[in-house]
C-alpha positions in Angstrom: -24.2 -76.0 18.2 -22.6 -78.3 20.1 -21.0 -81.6 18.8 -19.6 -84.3 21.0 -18.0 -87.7 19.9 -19.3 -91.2 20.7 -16.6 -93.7 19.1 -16.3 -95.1 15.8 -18.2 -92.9 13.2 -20.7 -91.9 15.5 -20.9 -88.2 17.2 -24.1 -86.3 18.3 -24.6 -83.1 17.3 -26.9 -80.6 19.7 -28.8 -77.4 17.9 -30.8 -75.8 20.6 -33.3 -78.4 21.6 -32.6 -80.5 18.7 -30.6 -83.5 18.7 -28.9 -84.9 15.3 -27.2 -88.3 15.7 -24.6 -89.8 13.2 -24.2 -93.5 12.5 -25.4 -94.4 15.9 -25.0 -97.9 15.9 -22.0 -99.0 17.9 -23.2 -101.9 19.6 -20.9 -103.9 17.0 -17.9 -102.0 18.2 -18.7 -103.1 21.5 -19.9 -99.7 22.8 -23.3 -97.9 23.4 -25.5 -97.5 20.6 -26.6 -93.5 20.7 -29.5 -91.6 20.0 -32.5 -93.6 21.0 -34.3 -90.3 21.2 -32.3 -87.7 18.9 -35.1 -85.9 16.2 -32.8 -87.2 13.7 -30.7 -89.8 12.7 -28.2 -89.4 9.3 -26.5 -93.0 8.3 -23.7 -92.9 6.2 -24.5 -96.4 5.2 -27.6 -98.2 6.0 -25.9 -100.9 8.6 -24.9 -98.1 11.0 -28.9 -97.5 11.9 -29.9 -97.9 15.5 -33.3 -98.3 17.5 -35.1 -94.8 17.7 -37.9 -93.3 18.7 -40.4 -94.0 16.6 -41.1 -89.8 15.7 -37.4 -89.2 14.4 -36.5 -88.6 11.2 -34.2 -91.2 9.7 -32.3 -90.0 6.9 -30.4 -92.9 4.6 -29.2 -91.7 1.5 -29.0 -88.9 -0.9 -31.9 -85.8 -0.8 -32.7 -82.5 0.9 -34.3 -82.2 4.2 -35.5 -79.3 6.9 -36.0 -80.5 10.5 -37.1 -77.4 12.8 -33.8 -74.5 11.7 -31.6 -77.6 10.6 -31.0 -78.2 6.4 -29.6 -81.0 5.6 -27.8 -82.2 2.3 -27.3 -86.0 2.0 -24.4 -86.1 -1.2 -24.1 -90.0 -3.0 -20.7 -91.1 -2.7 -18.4 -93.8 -3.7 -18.1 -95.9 -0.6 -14.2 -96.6 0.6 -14.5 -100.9 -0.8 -16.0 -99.9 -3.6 -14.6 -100.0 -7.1 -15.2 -97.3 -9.2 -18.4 -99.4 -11.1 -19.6 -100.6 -8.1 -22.1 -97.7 -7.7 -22.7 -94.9 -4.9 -23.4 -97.0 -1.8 -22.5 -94.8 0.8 -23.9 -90.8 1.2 -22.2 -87.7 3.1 -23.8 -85.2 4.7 -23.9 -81.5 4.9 -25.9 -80.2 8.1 -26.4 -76.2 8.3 -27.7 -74.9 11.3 -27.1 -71.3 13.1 -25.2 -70.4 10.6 -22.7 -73.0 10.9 -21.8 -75.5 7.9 -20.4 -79.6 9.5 -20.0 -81.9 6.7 -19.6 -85.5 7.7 -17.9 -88.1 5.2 -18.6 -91.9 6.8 -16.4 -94.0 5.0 -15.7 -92.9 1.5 -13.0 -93.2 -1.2 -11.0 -90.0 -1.6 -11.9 -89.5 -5.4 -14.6 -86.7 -4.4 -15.7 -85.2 -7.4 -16.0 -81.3 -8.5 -20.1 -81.8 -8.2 -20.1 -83.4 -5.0 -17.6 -80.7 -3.8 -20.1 -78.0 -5.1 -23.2 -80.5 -3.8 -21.6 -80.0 0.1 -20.6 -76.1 -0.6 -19.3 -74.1 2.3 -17.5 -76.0 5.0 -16.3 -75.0 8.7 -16.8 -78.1 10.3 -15.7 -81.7 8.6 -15.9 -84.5 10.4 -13.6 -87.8 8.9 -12.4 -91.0 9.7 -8.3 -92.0 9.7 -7.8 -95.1 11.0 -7.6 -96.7 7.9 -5.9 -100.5 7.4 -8.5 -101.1 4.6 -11.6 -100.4 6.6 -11.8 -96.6 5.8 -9.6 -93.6 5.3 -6.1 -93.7 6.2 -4.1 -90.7 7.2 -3.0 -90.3 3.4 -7.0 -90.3 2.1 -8.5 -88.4 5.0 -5.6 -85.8 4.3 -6.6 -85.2 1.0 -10.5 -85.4 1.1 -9.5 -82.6 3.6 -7.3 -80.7 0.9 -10.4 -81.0 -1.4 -12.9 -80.4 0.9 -10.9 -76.8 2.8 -12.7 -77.2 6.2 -11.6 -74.4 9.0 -11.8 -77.6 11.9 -11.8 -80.7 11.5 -12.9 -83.5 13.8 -10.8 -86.8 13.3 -13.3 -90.2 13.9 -12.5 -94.3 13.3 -9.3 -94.4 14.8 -7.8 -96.4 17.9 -8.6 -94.8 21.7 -7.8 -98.3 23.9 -11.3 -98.6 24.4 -13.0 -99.1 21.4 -13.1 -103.2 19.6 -12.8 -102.4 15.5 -13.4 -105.1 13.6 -10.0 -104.6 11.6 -7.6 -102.6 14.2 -7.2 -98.5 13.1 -4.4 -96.5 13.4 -3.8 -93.9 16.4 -4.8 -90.8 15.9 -0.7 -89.4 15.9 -0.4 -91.0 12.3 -3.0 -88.5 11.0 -2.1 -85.7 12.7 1.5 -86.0 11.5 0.3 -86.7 7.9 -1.9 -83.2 8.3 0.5 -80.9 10.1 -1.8 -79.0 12.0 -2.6 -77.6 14.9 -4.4 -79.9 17.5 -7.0 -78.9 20.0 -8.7 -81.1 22.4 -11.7 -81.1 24.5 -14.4 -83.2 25.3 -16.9 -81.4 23.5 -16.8 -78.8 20.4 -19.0 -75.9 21.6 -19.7 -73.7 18.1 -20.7 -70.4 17.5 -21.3 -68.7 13.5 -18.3 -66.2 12.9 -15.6 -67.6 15.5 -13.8 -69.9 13.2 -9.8 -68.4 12.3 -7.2 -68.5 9.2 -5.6 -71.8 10.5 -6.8 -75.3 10.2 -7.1 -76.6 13.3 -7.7 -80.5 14.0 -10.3 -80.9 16.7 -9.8 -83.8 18.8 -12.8 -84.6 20.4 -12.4 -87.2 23.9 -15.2 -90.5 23.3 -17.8 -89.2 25.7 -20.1 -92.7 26.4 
């Protein structure tokens, strides 16, 4: 498995000839949107959708779904600007695939509950955003959907590169990692293989790849 990151919330995950995309719309963040032709595309809200080829699998909320040797677990979630009655308006995602488990939040409020912890199970791989200022997860909230969650890697998304035009500005990626207090790795693309992963968190930074 192979996962590379495409700016914003968006990274593209490659399992043998498959191709699952996440939130590929980033035309709006004045980038590329991603994945015209990826077998799948998971939104963790339904605005992040992009143009696709017209045979993929577009997944947009909550359910259980098996493309070719890939399951995936779509979780209902409070979304980060939601009040707590304001219902589940966003979805996370659990994608298991060679024996590899990559969980990816989108932009949800840290109050994960026991269920939806148990709903995700297992996780090596969690990918979660930290730029924060009101838009989605700060440092603090990514930091502990991370405790919560107990990930071996995680891969940081949503924060400021330079390059990238958010709506609301993010934080750099240096106020997370202090906040964490781990290890950093970085690389422009995570190249995973079942059984490899160690004792120590370690934070994946993954260079935007266009």
């Amino acid at each position: 498995m192979d996962i590379e990151y495409k700016g914003g919330n968006c990274v593209v995950l490659t399992i043998k000839k498959n191709v699952v995309v996440v939130d590929p719309k980033l035309s709006d963040l004045n980038l590329k949107d991603q994945g015209p032709n990826a077998a799948v595309q998971l939104l963790t809200q339904p605005q992040f959708g992009a143009p696709h080829n017209e045979d993929a699998l577009v997944i947009n909320g909550p359910g259980e779904y098996e493309v070719a040797d890939i399951s995936i677990r779509g979780v209902a979630a409070r979304a980060h600007m939601d009040g707590p009655d304001d219902g589940k308006k966003a979805t996370m995602y659990s994608i298991v695939a060679e024996d590899i488990s990559v969980v990816v939040t989108g932009h949800i409020h840290p109050d994960i509950a026991e269920d939806q912890l148990e709903a995700l199970g297992m996780v090596d791989v969690l990918i979660v955003p930290v730029g924060g200022n009101g838009y989605t997860l700060d440092a603090k909230g990514a930091v502990e959907v991370i405790r919560k969650i107990d990930p071996k890697v995680v891969i940081p998304t949503h924060y400021a590169d330079g390059a990238t035009s958010y709506a609301v500005p993010q934080a750099d990626l240096d106020v997370f990692v202090k906040e964490l207090g781990a290890t950093v790795e970085n690389s422009n693309k995570l190249k995973l293989k079942s059984g490899v992963f160690g004792d120590k968190l370690i934070v994946q930074q993954l260079n935007r790849v266009a």
